[in-house]
GUNU-159782 format. One record per residue (C-alpha): residue number from 0; x, y, z; residue in one letter. Coordinates in nm, 2 decimals, decimal comma. Layout:
SITE   pos     east    north       up   code
SITE   NUM        X        Y        Z      A
...
% end
This chain:
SITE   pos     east    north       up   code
SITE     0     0,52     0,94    -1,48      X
SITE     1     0,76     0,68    -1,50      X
SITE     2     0,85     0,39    -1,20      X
SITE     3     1,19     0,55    -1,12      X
SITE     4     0,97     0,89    -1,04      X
SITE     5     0,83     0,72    -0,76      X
SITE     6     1,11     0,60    -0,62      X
SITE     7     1,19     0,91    -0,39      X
SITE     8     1,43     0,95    -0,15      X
SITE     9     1,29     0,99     0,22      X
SITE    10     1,40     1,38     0,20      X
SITE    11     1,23     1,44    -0,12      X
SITE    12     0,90     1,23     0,00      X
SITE    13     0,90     1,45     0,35      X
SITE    14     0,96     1,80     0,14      X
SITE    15     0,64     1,68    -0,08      X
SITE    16     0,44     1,62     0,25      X
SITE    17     0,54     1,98     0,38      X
SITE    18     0,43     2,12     0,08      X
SITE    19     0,07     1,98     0,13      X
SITE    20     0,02     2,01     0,51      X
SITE    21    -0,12     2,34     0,56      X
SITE    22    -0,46     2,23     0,37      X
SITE    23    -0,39     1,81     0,39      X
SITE    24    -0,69     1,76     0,61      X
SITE    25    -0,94     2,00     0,41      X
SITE    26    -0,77     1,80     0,08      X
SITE    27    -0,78     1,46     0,22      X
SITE    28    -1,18     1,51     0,29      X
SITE    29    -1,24     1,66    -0,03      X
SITE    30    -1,07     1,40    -0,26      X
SITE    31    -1,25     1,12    -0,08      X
SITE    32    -1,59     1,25    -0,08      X
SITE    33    -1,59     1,26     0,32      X
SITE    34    -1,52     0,86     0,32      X
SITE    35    -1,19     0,95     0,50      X
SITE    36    -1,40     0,99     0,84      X
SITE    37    -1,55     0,70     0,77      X
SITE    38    -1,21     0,49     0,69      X
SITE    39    -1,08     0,65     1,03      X
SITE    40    -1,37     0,52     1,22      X
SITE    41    -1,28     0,16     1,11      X
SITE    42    -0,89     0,22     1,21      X
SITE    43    -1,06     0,29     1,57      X
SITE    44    -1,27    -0,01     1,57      X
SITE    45    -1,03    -0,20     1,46      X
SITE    46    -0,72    -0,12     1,70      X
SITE    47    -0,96    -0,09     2,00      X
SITE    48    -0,74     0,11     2,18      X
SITE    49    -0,82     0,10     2,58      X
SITE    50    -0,76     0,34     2,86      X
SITE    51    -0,33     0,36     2,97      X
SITE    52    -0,26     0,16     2,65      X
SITE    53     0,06     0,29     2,49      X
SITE    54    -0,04     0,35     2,05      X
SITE    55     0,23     0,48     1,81      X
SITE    56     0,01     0,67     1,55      X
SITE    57     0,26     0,63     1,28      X
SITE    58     0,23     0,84     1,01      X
SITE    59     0,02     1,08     1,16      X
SITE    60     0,05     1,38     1,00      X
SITE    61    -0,17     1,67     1,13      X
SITE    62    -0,28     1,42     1,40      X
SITE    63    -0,62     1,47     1,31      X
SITE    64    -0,58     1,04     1,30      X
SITE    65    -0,46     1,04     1,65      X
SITE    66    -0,76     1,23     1,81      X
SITE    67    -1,00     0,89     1,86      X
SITE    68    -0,71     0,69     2,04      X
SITE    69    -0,70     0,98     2,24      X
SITE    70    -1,03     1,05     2,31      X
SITE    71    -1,01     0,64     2,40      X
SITE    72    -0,78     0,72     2,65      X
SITE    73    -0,48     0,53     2,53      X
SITE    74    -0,18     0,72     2,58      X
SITE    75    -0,08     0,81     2,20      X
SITE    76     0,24     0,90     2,02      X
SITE    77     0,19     1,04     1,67      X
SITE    78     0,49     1,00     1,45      X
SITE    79     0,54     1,14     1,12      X
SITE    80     0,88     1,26     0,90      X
SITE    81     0,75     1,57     0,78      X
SITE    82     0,82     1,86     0,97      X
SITE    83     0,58     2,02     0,78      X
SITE    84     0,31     1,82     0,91      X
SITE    85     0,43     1,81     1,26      X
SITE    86     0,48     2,21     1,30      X
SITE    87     0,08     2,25     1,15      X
SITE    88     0,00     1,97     1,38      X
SITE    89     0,15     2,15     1,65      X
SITE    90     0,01     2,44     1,59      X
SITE    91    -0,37     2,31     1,54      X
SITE    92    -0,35     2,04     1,82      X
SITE    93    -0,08     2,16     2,12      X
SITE    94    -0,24     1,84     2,32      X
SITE    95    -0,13     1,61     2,13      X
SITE    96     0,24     1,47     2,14      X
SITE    97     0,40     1,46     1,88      X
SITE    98     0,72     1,29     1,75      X
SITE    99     0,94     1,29     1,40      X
SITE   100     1,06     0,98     1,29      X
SITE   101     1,14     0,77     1,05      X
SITE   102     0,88     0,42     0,94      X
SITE   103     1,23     0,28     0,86      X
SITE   104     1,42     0,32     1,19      X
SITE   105     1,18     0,44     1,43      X
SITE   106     1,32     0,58     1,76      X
SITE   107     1,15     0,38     2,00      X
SITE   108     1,22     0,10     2,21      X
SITE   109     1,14    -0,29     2,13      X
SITE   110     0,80    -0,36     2,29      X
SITE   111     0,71     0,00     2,37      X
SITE   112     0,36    -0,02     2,22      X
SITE   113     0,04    -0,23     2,30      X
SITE   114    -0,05    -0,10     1,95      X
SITE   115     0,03     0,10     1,63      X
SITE   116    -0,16     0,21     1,35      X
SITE   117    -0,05     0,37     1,02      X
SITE   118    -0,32     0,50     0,79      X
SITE   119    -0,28     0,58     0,37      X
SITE   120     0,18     0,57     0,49      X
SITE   121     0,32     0,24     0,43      X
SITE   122     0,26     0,35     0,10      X
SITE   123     0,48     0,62     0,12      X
SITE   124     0,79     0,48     0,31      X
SITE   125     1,06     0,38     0,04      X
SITE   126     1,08    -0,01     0,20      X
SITE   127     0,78    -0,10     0,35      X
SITE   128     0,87    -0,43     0,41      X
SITE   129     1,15    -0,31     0,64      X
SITE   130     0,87    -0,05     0,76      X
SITE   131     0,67    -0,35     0,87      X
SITE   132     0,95    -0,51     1,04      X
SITE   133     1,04    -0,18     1,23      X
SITE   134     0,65    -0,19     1,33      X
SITE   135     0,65    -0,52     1,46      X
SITE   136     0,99    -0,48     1,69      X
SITE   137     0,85    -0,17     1,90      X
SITE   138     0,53    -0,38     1,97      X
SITE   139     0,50    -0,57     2,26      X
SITE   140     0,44    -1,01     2,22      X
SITE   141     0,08    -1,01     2,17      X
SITE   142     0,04    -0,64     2,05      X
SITE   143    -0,17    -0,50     1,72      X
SITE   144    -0,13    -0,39     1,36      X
SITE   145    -0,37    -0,19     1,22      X
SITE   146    -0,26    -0,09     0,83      X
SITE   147    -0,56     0,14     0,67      X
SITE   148    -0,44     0,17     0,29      X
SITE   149    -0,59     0,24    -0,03      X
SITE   150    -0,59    -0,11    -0,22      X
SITE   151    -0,75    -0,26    -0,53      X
SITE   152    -1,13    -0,24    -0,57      X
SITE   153    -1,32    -0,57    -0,57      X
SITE   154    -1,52    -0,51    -0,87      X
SITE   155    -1,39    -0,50    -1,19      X
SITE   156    -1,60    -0,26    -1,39      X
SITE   157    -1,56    -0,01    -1,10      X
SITE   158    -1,20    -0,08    -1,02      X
SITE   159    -1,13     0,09    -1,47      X
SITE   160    -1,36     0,38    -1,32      X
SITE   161    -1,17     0,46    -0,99      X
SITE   162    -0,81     0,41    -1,22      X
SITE   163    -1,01     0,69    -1,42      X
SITE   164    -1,04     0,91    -1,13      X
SITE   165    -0,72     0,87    -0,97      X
SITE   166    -0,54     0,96    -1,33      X
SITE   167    -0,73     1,24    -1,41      X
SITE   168    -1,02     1,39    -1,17      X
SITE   169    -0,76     1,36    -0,86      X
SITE   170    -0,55     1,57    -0,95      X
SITE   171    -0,75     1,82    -1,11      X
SITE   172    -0,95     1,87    -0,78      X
SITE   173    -0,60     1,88    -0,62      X
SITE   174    -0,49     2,17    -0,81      X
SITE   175    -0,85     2,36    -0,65      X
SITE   176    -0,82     2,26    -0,27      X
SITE   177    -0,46     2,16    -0,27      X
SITE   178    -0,15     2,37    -0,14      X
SITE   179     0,08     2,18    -0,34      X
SITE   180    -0,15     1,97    -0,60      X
SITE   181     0,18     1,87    -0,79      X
SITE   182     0,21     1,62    -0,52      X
SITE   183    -0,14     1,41    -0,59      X
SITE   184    -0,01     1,33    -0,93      X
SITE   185     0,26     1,15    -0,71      X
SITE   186    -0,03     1,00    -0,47      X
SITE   187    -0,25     0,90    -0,75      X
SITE   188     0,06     0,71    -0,93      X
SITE   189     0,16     0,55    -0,59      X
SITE   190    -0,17     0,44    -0,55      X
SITE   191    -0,18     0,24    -0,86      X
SITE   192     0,16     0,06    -0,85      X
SITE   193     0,05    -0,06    -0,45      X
SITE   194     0,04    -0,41    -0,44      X
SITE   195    -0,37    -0,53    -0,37      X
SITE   196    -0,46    -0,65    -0,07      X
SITE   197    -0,31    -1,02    -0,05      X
SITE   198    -0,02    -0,87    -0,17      X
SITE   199     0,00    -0,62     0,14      X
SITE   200    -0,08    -0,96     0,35      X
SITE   201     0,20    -1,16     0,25      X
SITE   202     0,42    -0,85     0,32      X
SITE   203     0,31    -0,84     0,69      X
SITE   204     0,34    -1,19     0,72      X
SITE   205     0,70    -1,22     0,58      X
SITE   206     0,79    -0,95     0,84      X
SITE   207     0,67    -1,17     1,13      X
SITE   208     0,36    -1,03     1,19      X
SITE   209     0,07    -1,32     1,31      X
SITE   210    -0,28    -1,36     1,19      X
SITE   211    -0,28    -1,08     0,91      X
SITE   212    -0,62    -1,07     0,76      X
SITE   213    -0,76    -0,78     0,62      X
SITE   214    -1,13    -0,60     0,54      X
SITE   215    -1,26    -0,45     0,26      X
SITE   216    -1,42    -0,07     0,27      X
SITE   217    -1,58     0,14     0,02      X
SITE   218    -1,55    -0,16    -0,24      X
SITE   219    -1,17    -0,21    -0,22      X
SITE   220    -1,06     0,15    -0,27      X
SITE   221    -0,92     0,09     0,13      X
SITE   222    -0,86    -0,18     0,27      X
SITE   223    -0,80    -0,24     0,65      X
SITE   224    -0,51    -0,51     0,72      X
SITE   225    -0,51    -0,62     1,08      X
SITE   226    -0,21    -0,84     1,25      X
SITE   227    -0,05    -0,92     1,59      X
SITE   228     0,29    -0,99     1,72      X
SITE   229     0,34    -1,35     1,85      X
SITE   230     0,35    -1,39     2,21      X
% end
């Protein structure tokens, strides 16, 4: 697959997502070996979302990401471009409310959010540097960043392994759980061209975003980049 294959237009990117949602969670769970609960677990730790805080879940998907802030009590949007995803999250998860919009040009207004998270989209979005600066305008002075994407592990005999397994065991095990498993060949190439995780820093930082640090999990494979808006 060449570069100019993964540079998709946001309508082709959304129709790809619709084509996975119905079985995206089941997927998801499978493909990581069930580290994808973990990796949510450490979003929610991370954001510390509180009781009558506003969070933009962006990126949300099925909404199955949403359900801790919830459960938190913050009062959570969750965003995502596919319709696809929003009529199965819909469907699964009526208590939730959802929104579709755009990483790029989000319909919201500046400062609406204490918080927003996006987990395994920045990715995804065809500029995530204006993605980032979109994040930052509907946070409040002072609000969070919390940006859970797959990265480049820290070891170098396991990082030729994982390459390995993304190329060639990811999407065959797509192709037995997946809906659409056409579309993980696109994941598994995205994954690799992603810059590591000081290069996802200095993209945060150049959109304004303040102490951007990040944490490693499951050796690299994820990493979690936190940030906060300047008061």
């Amino acid at each position: 697959m060449t570069r100019a294959t993964l540079e998709k237009q946001p309508a082709e990117v959304a129709a790809m997502f619709d084509g996975v949602a119905r079985r995206y969670d089941l997927t998801n769970d499978v493909l990581s070996l069930g580290q994808d609960r973990r990796w949510r677990h450490a979003v929610t730790e991370a954001l510390g979302a509180g009781p009558g805080e506003r969070v933009l879940d962006l990126a949300a998907g099925t909404g199955t990401s949403s359900l801790p802030f919830v459960a938190a009590g913050a009062r959570t949007i969750s965003c995502d471009f596919s319709p696809g995803m929003l009529a199965v999250g819909k469907a699964r998860r009526p208590e939730l409310d959802f929104t579709a919009g755009d990483a790029m040009q989000l319909p919201f207004a500046d400062g609406a959010f204490d918080a927003v998270a996006i987990s395994f989209g920045l990715r995804n979005v065809a500029d995530p540097a204006v993605a980032a600066a979109e994040m930052l305008r509907v946070t409040r002075p002072g609000g969070r960043l919390v940006v859970c994407e797959f990265s480049r592990p820290t070891w170098a005999p396991f990082r030729t392994v994982y390459t390995e397994y993304l190329m060639r065991a990811l999407p065959a095990v797509a192709r037995r759980v997946s809906s659409s498993p056409d579309a993980y060949v696109y994941l598994a190439e995205s994954i690799r061209a992603w810059p590591d995780q000081a290069g996802l820093a200095g993209l945060l930082a150049a959109a304004g975003w303040d102490r951007v640090g990040w944490r490693n999990l499951s050796g690299g494979i994820v990493a979690l980049h936190r940030g906060r808006r300047p008061d």
